[in-house]
C-alpha positions as CSV (number, residue, x, y, z in Angstrom):
1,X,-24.2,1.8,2.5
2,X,-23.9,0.6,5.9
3,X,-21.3,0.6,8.6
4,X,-21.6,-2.6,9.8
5,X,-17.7,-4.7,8.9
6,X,-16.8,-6.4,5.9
7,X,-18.3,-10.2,5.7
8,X,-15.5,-12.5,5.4
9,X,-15.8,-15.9,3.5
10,X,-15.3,-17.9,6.4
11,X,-18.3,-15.7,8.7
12,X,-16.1,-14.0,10.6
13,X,-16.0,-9.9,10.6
14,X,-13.0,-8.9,12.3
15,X,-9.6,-8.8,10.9
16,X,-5.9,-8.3,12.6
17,X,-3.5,-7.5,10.2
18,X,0.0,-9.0,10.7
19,X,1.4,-5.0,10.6
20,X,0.5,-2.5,13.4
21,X,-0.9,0.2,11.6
22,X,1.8,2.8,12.4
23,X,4.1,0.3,10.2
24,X,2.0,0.2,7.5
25,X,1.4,4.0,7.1
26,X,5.6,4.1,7.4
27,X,5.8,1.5,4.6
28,X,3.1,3.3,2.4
29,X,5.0,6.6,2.3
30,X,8.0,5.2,1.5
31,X,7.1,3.1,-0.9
32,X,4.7,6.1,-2.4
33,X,7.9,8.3,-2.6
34,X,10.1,5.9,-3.7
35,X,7.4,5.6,-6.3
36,X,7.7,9.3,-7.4
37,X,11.4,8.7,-7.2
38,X,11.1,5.8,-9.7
39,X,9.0,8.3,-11.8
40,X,11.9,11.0,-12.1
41,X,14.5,8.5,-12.4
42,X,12.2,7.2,-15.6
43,X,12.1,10.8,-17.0
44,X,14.8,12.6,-16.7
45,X,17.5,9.4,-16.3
46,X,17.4,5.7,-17.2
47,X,13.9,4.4,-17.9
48,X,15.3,1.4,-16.6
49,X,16.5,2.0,-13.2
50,X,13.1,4.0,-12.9
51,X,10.9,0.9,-13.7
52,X,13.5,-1.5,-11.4
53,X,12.8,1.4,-8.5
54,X,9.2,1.8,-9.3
55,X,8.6,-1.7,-9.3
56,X,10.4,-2.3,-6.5
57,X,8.5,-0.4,-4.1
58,X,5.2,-1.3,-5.9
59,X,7.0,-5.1,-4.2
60,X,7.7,-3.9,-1.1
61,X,4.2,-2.3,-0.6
62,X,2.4,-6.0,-1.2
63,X,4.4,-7.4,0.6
64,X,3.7,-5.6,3.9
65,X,0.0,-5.8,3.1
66,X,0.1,-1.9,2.4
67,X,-3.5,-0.8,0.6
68,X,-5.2,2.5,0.9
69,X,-9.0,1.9,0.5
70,X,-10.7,5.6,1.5
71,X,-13.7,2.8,1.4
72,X,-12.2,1.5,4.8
73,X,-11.6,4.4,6.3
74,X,-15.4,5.0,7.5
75,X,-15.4,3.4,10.3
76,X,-12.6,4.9,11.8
């Protein structure tokens, strides 16, 4: 394995994500715990509202670009 950035398809090897990475690590939490929540509410309350909450934040995290990759996380 080596340290050198990912290759992108058009040749480039930097990337700036849209997010500042303090936003994205807000957004990740959240949406993890409201995850859990979702979990609970699926559980112990209606399977429903658990899957509309779970769902919801699975949303919420795409949306903001939110992926944790331990792969990515050598470089820093």
């Amino acid at each position: 394995m080596t340290n050198e950035p990912p290759q992108h398809s058009d040749g480039t090897t930097t990337y700036t994500p849209v997010f500042d990475e303090r936003v994205r690590t807000i957004i990740y939490i959240v949406t993890l715990v409201a995850g859990i929540v979702g979990l609970g509410v699926s559980a112990f309350g209606d399977p429903q509202v658990g899957a509309y909450i779970s769902s919801a934040a699975g949303v919420i995290a795409a949306a903001f670009g939110v992926a944790y990759n331990p792969m990515r996380l050598g470089g820093k």
